[in-house]
DSSP file (Angstrom, degrees, kcal/mol; ACC not computed):
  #  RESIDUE AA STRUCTURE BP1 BP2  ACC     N-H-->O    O-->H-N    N-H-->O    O-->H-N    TCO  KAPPA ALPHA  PHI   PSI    X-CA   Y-CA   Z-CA
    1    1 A X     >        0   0    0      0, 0.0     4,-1.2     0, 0.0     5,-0.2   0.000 360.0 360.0 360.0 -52.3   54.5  127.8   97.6
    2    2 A X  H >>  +     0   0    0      2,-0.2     4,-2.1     1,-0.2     3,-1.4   0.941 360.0  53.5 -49.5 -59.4   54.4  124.3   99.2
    3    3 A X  H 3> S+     0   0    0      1,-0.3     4,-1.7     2,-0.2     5,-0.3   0.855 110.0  44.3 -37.3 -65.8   51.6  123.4   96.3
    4    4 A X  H 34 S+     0   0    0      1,-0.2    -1,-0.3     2,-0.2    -2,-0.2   0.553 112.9  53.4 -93.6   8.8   53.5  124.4   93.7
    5    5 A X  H <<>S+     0   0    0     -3,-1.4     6,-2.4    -4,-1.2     5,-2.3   0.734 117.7  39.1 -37.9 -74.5   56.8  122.5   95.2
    6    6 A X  H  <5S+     0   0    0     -4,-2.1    -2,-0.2    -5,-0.2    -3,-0.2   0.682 111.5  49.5 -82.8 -10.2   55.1  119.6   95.4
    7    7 A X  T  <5S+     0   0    0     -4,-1.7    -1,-0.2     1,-0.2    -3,-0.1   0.382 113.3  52.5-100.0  -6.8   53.1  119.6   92.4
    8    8 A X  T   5S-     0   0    0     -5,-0.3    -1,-0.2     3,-0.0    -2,-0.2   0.467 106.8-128.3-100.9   4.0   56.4  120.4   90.5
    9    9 A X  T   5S+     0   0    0      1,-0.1    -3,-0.2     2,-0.1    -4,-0.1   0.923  72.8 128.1  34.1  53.6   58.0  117.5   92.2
   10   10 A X  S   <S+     0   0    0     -5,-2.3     2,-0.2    -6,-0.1    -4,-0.2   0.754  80.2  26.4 -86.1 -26.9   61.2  119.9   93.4
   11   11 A X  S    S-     0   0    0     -6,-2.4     2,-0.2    -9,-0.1    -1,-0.1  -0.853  70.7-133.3-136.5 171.6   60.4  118.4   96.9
   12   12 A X     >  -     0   0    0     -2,-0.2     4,-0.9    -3,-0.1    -2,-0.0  -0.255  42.1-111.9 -96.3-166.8   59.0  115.6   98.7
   13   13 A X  H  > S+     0   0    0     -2,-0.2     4,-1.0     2,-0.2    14,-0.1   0.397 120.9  66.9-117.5  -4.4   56.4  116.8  101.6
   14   14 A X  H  > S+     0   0    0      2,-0.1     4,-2.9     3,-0.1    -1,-0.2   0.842 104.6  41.7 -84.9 -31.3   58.9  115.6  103.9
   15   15 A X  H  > S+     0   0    0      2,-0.2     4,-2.2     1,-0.2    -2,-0.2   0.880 109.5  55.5 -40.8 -51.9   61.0  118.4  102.5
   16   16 A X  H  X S+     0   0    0     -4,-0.9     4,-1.4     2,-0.3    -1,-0.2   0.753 108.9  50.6 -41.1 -52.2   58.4  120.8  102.5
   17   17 A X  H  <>S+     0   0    0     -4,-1.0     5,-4.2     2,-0.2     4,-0.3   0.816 110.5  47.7 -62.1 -36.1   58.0  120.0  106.0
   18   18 A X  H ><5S+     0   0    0     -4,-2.9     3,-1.6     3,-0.2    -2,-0.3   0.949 109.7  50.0 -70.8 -61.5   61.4  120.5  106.6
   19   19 A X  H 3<5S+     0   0    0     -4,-2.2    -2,-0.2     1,-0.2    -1,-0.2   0.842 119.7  41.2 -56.1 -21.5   61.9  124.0  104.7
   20   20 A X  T 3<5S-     0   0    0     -4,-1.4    -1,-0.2     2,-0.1    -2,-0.2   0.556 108.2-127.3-113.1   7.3   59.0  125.2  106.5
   21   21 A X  T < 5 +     0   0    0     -3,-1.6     2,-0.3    -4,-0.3    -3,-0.2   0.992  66.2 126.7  51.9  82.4   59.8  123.7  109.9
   22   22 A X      < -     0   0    0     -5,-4.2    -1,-0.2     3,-0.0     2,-0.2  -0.992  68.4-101.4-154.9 168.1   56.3  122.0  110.2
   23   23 A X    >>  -     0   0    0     -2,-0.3     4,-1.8     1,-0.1     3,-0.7  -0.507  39.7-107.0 -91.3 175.3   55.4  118.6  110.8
   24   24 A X  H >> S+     0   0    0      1,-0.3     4,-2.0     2,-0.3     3,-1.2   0.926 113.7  65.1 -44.1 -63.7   54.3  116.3  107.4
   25   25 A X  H 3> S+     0   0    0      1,-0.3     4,-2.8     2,-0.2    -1,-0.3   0.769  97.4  47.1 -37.2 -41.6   50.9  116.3  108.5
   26   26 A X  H <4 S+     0   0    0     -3,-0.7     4,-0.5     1,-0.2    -1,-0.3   0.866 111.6  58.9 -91.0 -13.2   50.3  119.9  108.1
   27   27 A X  H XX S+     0   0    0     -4,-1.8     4,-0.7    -3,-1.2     3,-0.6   0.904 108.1  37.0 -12.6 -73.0   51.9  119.5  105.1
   28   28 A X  H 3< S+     0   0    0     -4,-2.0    -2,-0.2     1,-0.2    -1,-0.2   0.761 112.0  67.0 -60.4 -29.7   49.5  117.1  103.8
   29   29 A X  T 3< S+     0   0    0     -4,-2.8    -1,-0.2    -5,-0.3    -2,-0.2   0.700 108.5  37.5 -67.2 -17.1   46.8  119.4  105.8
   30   30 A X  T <4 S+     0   0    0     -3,-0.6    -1,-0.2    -4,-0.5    -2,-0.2   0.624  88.2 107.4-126.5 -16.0   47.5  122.4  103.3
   31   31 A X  S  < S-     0   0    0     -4,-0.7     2,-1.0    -5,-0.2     4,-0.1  -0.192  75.0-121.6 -59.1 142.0   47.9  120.6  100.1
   32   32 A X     >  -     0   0    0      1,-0.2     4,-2.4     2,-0.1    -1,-0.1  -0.700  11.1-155.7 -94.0 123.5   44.8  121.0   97.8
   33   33 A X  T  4 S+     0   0    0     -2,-1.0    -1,-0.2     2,-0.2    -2,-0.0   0.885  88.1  49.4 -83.1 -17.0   43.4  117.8   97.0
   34   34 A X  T  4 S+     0   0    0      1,-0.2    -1,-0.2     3,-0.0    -2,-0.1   0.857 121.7  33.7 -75.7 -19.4   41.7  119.3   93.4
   35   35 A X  T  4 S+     0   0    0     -4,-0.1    -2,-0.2     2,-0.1    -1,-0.2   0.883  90.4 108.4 -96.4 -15.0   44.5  120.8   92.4
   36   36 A X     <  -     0   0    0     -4,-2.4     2,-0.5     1,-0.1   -29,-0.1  -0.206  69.7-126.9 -58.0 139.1   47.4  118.2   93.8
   37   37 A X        -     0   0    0    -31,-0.0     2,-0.5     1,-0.0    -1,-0.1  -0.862  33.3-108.1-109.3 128.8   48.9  116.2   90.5
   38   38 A X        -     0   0    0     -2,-0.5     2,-0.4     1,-0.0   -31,-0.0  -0.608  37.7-129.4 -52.7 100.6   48.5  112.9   91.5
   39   39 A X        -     0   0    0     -2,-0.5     2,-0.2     0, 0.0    -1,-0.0  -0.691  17.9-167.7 -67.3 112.1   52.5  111.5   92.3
   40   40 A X        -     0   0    0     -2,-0.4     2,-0.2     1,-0.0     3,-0.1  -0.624  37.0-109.9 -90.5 157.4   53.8  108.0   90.6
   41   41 A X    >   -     0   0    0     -2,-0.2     3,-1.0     1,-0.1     6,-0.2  -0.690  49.8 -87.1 -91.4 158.4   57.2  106.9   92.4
   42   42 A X  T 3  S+     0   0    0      1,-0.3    -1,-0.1    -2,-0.2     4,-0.1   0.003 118.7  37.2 -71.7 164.4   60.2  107.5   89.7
   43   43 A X  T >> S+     0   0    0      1,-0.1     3,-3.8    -3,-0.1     4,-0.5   0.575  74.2 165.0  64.4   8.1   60.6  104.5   87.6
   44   44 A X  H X>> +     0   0    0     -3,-1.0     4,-2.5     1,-0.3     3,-1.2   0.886  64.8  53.4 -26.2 -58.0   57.0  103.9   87.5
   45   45 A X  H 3>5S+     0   0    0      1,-0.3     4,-0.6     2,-0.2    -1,-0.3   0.826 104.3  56.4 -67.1 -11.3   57.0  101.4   84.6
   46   46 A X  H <>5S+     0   0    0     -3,-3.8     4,-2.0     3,-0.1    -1,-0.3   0.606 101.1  54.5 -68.1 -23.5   59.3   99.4   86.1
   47   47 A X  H <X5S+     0   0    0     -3,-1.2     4,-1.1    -4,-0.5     5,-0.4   0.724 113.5  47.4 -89.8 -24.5   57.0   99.0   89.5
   48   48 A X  H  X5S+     0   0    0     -4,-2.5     4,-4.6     2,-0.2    -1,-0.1   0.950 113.8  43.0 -79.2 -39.0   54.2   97.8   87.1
   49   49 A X  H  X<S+     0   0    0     -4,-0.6     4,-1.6    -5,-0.5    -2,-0.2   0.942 115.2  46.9 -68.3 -54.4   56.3   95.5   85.4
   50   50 A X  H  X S+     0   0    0     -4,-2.0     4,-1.0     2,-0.2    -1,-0.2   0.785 118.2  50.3 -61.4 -24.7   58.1   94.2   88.9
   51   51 A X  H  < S+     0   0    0     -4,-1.1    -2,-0.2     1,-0.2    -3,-0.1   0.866 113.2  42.2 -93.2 -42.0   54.0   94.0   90.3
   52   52 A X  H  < S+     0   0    0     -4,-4.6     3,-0.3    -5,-0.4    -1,-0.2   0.795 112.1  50.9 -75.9  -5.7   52.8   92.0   87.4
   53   53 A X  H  < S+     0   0    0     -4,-1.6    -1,-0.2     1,-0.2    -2,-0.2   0.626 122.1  39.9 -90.7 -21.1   56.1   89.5   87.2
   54   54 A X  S  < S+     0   0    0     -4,-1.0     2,-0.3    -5,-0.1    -1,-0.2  -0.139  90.4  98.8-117.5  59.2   55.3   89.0   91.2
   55   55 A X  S    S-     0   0    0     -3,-0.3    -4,-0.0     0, 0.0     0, 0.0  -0.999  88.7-108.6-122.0 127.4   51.3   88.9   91.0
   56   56 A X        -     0   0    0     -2,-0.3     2,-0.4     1,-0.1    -2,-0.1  -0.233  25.3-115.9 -68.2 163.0   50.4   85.0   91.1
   57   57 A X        -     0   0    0      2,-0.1    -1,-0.1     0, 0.0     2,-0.0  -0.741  37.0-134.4-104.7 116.9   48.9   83.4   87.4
   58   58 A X        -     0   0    0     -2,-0.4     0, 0.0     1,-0.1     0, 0.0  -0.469  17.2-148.0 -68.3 164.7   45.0   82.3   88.6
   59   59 A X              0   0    0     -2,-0.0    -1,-0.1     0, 0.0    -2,-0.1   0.110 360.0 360.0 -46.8 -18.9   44.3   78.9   87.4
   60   60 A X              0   0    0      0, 0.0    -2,-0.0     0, 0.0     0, 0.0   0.062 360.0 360.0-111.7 360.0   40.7   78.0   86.4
C-alpha cells in the first residue's frame, strides 16, 4: 500500500510514515527501488529554468 501511495504521488513518505505510525526511514526501507517512479518536485520546469538562469556563463 505505501508503494502504490507513493508511486501514485497521493502522499509524501513523510505521510506514509505518519498513516502508518513509523518513522521515514522504514519508509524509505520498504519502498522498492525497481519499481519506485522516480519523483520530480511539482513545477519541475520551472526548477530547471530557475537552475539554469542561476548556473554561472563559463568564459573561455
Amino acid at each position: 500500500m505505501a508503494q502504490r501511495l507513493y508511486d501514485a504521488r497521493e502522499k509524501t513518505v513523510q505521510q506514509i510514515a505518519d498513516l502508518f505510525s513509523v518513522p521515514r526511514s522504514t519508509v524509505y526501507g520498504h519502498l522498492d527501488r525497481e519499481k519506485t517512479v522516480p519523483r520530480q518536485p511539482k513545477g519541475h520546469c520551472k526548477c530547471e529554468a530557475l537552475s539554469a538562469a542561476l548556473t554561472p556563463v563559463r568564459r573561455t
